[in-house]
C-alpha positions as CSV (number, residue, x, y, z in Angstrom):
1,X,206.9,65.8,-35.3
2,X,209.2,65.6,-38.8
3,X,212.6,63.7,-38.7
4,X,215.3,64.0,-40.6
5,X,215.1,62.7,-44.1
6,X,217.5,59.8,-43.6
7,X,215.8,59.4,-39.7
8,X,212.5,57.6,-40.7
9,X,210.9,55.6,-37.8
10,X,208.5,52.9,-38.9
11,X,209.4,53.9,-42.6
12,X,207.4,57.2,-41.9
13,X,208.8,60.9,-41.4
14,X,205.8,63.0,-40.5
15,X,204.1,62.2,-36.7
16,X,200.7,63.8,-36.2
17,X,199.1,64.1,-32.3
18,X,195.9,65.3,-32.5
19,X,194.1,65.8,-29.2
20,X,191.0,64.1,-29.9
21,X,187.5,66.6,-30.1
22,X,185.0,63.4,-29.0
23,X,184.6,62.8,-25.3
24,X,186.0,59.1,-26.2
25,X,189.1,59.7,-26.7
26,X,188.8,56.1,-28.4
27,X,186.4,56.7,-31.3
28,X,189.1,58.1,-33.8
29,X,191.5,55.5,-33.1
30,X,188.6,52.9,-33.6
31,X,187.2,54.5,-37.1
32,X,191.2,54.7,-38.4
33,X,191.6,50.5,-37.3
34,X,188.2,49.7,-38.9
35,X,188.8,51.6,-41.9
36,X,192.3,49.5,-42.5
37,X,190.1,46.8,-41.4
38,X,188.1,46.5,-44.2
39,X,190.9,48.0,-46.7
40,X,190.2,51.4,-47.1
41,X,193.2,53.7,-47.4
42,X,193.5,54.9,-44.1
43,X,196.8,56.6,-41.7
44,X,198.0,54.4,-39.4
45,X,197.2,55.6,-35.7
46,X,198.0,54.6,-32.2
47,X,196.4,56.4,-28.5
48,X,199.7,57.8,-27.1
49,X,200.4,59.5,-23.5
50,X,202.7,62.0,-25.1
51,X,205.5,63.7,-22.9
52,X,207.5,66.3,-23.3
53,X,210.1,67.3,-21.3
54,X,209.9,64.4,-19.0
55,X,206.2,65.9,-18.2
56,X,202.8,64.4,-19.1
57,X,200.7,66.2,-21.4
58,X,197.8,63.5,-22.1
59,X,196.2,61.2,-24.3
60,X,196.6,62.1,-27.7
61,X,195.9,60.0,-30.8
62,X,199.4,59.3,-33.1
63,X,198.2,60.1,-36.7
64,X,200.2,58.9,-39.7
65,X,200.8,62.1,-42.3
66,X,199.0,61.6,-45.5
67,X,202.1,62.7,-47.8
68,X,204.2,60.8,-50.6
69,X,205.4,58.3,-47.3
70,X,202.1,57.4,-46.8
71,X,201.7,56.3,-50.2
72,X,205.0,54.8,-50.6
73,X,204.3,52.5,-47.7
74,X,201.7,51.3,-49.0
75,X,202.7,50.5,-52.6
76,X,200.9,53.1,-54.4
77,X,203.6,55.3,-55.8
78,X,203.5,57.4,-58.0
79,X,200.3,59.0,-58.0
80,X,198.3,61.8,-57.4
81,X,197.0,62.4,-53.6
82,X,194.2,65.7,-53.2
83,X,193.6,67.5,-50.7
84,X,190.2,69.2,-50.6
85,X,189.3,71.4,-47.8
86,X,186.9,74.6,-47.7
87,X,187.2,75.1,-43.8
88,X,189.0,77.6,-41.2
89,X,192.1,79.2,-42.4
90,X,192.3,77.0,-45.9
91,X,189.4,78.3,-46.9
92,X,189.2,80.5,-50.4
93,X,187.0,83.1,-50.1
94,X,184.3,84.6,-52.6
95,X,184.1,81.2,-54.4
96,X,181.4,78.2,-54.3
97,X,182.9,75.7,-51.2
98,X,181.6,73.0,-53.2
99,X,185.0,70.7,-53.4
100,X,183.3,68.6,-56.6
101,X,182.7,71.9,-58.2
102,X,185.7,73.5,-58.5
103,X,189.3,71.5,-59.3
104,X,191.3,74.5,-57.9
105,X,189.6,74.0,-54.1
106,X,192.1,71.2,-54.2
107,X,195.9,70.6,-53.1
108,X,198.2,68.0,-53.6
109,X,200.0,66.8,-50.7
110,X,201.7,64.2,-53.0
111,X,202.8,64.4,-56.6
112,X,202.6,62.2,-59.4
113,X,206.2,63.4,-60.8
114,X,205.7,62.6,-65.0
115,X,203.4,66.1,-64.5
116,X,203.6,69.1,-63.3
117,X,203.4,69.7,-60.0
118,X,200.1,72.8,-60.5
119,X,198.8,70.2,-63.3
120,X,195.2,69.2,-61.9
121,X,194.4,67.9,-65.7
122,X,193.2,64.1,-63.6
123,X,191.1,65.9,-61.0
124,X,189.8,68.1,-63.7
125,X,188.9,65.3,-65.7
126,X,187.3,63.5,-63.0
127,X,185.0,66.5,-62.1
128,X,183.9,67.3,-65.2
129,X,183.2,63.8,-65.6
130,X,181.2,63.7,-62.5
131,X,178.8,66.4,-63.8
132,X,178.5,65.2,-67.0
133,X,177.5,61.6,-65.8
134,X,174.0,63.2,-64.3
135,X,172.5,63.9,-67.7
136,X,174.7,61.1,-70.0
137,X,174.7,57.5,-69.7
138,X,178.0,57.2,-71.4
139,X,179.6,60.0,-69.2
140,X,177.7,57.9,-66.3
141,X,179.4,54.9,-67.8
142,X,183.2,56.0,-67.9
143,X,182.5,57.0,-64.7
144,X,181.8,53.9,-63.0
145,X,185.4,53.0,-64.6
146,X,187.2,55.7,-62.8
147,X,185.6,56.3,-59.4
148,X,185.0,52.1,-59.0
149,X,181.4,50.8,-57.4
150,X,183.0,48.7,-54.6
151,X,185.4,51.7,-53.5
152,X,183.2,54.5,-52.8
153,X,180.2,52.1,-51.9
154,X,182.7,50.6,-49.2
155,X,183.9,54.1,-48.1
156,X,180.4,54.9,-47.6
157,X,179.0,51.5,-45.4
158,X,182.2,52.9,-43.5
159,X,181.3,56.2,-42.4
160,X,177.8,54.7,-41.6
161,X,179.4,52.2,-40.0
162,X,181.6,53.9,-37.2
163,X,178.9,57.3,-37.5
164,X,181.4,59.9,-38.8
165,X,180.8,62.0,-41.3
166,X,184.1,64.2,-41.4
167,X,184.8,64.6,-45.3
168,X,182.3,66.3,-46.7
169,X,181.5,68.0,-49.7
170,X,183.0,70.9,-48.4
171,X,186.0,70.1,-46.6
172,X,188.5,66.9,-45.0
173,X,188.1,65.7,-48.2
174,X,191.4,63.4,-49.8
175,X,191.6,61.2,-52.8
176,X,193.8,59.1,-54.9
177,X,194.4,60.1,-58.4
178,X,196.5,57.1,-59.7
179,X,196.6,57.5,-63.7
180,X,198.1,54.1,-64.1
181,X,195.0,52.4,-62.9
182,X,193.0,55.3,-64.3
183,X,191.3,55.6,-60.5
184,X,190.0,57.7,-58.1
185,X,189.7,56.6,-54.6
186,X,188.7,58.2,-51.4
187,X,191.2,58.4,-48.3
């Protein structure tokens, strides 16, 4: 569901239902609360009977669209935000589906506006960065000063924590490109 661009409700534009693919119907909603929980970026998402027409059409889980509105709500304009995802009808075909690999396996579903919207110079950087840090300690060391410790460490305890393994290396993958920090963060 979009609005109108002077219609937001809850300061957002973009309304994602998602029927959910577990048998819980509550596992989703549960990993997107404990994710904001413990401050990771995150949508915001409620369980919904959705109606249309004045008929029922089920449960379905209210997902917050992660676009500039997302960031904007929560501070972090302007930035980069990636979208990395090898799977179904996004996929490219005849190329490595190794997200980390390749910079143009990315999108950007938001735009840090001082570049270029097809500039992937930051993502690039980080990539060749990441490569490079498996055979050089000072590569290894910049690193650690883009794609922080306590962020990724966190976003890991977190998928062990709620079992869900949905971004992989290969697709459902987003990050956060802010140059002003000079960070990477996973969504």
């Amino acid at each position: 569901l979009k609005t109108r661009k002077k219609h937001l409700i809850d300061r957002r534009r973009v309304f994602n239902y998602v029927t959910p693919q577990e048998p819980n119907y509550i596992d989703n909603y549960v990993a997107y609360s404990i994710a904001r929980w413990i401050n990771i970026f995150s949508p915001e998402s409620r369980l919904v009977e959705l109606y249309i027409n004045e008929s029922s059409y089920g449960i379905y889980n209210e997902v917050e669209q992660l676009d500039e509105g997302f960031l904007r709500n929560r501070g972090l304009m302007p930035v980069n935000l990636y979208k990395g995802e090898q799977t179904n009808v996004e996929k490219k075909m005849a190329i490595d589906p190794h997200l980390f690999s390749n910079p143009r396996l990315w999108s950007k579903t938001a735009v840090f506006n001082q570049v270029a919207e097809d500039d992937f110079s930051d993502l690039s950087y980080f990539l060749e960065l990441l490569r490079k840090a498996e055979t050089s300690n000072s590569a290894f060391s910049r690193l650690k000063n883009v794609a922080r410790f306590e962020d990724w460490a966190k976003y890991s305890a977190f998928e062990t924590l709620v079992q869900s393994w949905h971004s992989t290396e290969t697709g459902n993958m987003r990050l956060i490109l802010d140059p002003w920090q000079g960070s990477i963060k996973p969504v």
